[in-house]
C-alpha positions as CSV (number, residue, x, y, z in Angstrom):
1,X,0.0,0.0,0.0
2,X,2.9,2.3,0.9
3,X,4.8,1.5,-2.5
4,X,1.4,2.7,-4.6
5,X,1.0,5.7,-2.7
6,X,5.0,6.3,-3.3
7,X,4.0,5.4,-7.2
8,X,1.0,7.8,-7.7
9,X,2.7,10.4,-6.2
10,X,5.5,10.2,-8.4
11,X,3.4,10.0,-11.4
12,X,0.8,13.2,-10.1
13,X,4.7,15.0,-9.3
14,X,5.4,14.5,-13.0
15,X,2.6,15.5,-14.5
16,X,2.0,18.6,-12.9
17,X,5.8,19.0,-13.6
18,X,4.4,18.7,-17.6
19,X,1.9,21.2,-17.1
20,X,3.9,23.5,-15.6
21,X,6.3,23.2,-18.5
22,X,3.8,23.4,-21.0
23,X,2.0,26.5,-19.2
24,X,6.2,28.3,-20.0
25,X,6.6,27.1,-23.1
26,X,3.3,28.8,-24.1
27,X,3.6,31.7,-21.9
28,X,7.5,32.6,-23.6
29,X,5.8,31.8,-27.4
30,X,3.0,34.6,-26.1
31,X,5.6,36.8,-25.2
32,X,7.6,36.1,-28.3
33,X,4.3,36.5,-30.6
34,X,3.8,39.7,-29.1
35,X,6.9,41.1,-28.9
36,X,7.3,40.3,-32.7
37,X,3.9,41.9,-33.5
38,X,4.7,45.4,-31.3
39,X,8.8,45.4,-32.6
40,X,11.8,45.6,-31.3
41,X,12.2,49.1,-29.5
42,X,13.3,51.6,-32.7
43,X,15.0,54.9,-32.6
44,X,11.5,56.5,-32.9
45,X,10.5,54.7,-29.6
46,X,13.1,56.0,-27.8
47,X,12.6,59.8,-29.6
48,X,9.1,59.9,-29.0
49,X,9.2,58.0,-24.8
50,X,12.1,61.0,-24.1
51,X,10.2,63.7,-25.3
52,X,7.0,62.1,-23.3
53,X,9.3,61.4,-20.5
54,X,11.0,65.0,-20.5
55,X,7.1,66.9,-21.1
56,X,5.3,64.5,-18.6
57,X,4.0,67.7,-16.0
58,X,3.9,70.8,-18.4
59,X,0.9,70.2,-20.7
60,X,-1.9,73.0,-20.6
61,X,-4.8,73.8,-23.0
62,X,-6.9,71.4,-22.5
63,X,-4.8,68.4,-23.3
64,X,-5.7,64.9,-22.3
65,X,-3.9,63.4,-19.2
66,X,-1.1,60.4,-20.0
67,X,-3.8,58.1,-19.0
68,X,-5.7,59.1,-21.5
69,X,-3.6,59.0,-24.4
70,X,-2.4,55.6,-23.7
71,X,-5.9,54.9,-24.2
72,X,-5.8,56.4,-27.5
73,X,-2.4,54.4,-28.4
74,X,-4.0,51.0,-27.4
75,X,-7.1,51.4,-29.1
76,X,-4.8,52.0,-32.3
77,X,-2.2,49.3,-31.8
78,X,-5.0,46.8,-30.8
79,X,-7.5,47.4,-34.2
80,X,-4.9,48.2,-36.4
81,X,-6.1,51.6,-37.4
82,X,-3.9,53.4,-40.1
83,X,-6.7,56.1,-41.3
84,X,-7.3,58.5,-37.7
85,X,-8.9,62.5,-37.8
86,X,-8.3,64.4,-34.5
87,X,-10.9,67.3,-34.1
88,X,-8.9,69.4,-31.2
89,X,-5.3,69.5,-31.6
90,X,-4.4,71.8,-28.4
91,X,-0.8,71.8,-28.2
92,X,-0.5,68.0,-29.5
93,X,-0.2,65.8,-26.6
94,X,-2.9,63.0,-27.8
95,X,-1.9,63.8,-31.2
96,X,1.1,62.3,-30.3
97,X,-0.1,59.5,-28.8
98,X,-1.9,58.6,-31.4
99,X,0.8,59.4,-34.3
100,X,3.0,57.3,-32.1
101,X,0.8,54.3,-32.8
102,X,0.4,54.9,-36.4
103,X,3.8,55.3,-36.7
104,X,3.5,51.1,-35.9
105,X,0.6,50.3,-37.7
106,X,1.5,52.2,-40.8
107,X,-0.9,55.1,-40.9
108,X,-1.1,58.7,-40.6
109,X,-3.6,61.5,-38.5
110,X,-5.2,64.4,-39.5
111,X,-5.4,66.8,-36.6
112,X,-7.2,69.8,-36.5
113,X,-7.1,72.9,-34.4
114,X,-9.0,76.4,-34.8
115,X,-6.3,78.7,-32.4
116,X,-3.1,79.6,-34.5
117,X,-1.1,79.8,-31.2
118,X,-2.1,76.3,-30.3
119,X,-1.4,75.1,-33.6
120,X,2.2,76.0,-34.0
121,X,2.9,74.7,-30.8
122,X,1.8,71.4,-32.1
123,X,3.9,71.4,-35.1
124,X,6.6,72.2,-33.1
125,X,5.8,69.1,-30.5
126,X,5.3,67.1,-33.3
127,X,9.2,67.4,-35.0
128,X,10.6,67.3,-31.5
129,X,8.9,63.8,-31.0
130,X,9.9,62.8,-34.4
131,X,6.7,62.2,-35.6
132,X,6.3,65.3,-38.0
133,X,5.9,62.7,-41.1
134,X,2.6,60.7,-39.5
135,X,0.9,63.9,-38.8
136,X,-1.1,66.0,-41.1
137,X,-1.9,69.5,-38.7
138,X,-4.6,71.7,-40.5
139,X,-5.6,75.2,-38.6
140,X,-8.9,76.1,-38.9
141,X,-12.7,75.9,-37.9
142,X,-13.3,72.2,-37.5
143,X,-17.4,73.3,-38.0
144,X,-16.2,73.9,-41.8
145,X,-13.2,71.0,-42.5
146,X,-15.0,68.2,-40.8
147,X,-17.7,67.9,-43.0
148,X,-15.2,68.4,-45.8
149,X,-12.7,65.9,-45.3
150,X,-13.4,63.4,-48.1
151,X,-11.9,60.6,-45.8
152,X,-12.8,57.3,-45.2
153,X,-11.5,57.4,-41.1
154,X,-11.3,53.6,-39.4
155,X,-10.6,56.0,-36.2
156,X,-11.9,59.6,-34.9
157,X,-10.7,61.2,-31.8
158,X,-13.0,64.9,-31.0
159,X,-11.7,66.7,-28.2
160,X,-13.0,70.3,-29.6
161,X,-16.2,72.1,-28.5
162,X,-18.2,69.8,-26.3
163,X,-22.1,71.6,-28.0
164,X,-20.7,70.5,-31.1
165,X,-20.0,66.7,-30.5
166,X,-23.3,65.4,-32.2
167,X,-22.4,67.6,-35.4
168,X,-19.3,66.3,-35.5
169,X,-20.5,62.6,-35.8
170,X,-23.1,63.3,-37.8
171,X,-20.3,64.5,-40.0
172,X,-17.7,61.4,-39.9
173,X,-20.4,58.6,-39.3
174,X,-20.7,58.3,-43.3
175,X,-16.7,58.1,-43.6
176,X,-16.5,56.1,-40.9
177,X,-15.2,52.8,-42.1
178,X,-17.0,49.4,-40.2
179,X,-15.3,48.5,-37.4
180,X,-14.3,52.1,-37.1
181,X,-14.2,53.9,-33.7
182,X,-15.1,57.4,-32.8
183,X,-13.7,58.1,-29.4
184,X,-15.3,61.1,-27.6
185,X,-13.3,63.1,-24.6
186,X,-15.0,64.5,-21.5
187,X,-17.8,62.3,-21.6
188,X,-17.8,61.9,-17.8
189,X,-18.8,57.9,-16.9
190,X,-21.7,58.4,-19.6
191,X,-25.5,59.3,-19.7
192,X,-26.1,58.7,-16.0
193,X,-23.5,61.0,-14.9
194,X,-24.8,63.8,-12.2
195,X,-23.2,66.4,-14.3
196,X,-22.0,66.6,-17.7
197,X,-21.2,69.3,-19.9
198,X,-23.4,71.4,-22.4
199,X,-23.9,68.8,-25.7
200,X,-22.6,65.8,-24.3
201,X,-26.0,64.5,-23.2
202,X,-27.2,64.9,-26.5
203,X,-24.1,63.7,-28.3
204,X,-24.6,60.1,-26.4
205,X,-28.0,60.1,-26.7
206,X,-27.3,60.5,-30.4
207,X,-24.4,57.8,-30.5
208,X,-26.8,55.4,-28.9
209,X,-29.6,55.9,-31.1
210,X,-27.9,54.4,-34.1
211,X,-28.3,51.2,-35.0
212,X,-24.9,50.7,-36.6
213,X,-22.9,52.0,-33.6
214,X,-21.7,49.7,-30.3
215,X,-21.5,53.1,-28.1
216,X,-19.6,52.3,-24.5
217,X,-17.8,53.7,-22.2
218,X,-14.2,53.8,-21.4
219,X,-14.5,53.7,-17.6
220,X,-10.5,54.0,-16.4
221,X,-10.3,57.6,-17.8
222,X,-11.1,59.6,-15.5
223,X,-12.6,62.4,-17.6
224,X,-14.6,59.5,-19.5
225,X,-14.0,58.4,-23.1
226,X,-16.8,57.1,-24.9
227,X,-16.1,55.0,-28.3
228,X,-18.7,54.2,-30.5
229,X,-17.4,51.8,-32.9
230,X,-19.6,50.9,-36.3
231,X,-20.8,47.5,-36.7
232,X,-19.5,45.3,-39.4
């Protein structure tokens, strides 16, 4: 009776010892897959993680937090979105965020911003960073190049003037490719939020209403991000 208990515990000590191998082996060929699919670290990487690094506590004018825009770089990197508008540019801070992950998936942003001042400070964030060539910055009234870019966009980040949010997807929902998502900033943690700002009520109430959008709500940004992506 001893020697069989000796035995079976032998055999349960290998096997978990073959699980336990198996569970590495797959674990390193996940990493490996992923590391393969991200890249090794490039000379852009390292441009565009200093100048983060070195700007981390000195953006104003109504730029997102960090948080934010590594929301914005995930969402590109995970869909593979190569065809992105920006409607807000501020001084560039999720512009870059977002160029930084087109810059990986082989696209390019439009970004565009209504105050000159704003504007060049953005071009001039943009060549420091290194990503001058992913960006396309346009000044103007976003009320009058919106609805003029011919597109199609697979992704749409607004961060402009909140009473305007429902024009503006109004405007882009028809260039909106399927699968497509238009990310919204200052949303707050959606409809049933005590307070919102002026249009944003109406602008989710709109994004819910249509049929072809999957409207949610990204709940670890603090201001709120809502993403309505278009059904295949």
């Amino acid at each position: 009776m001893k020697v069989r208990i000796r035995l079976m515990t032998g055999i349960k000590t290998g096997v978990f010892f073959l699980i336990l191998a198996d569970l590495f082996l797959t674990a390193a060929a996940y990493h490996q897959t992923s590391g393969n699919s991200q890249g090794e670290e490039t000379a852009l990487d390292r441009k565009v993680r200093q100048f983060l690094d070195s700007h981390r506590y000195s953006w104003r004018d109504m730029n997102v937090s960090e948080g934010d825009g590594r929301i914005l770089y995930d969402l590109v990197i995970k869909h593979g979105y190569r065809r992105a508008l920006e409607i807000g540019t501020s001084t560039g801070h999720s512009a870059i965020w977002i160029a930084w992950a087109l810059s990986k998936t082989g696209g390019r942003l439009i970004t565009v911003e209504i105050d000159e001042g704003r504007y060049r400070q953005a071009l001039d964030n943009f060549k420091a960073a290194g990503l001058e060539k992913f960006v396309e910055a346009r000044l103007g009234d976003a009320h009058q190049i919106v609805p003029a870019l011919p597109g199609p966009f697979d992704f749409v980040f607004c961060d402009a003037d909140k009473d305007w949010y429902k024009n503006y997807l109004e405007a882009v929902l028809p260039k909106l490719e399927p699968g497509g998502c238009f990310a919204a900033h200052n949303v707050g943690q959606g409809r049933g939020s005590r307070w919102l700002q002026p249009g944003i009520r109406e602008f989710l109430d709109y994004a819910y209403s249509r049929p072809e959008l999957e409207t949610v709500i990204e709940t670890s940004s603090r201001a709120g991000i809502s993403l309505s992506f278009k059904k295949k």
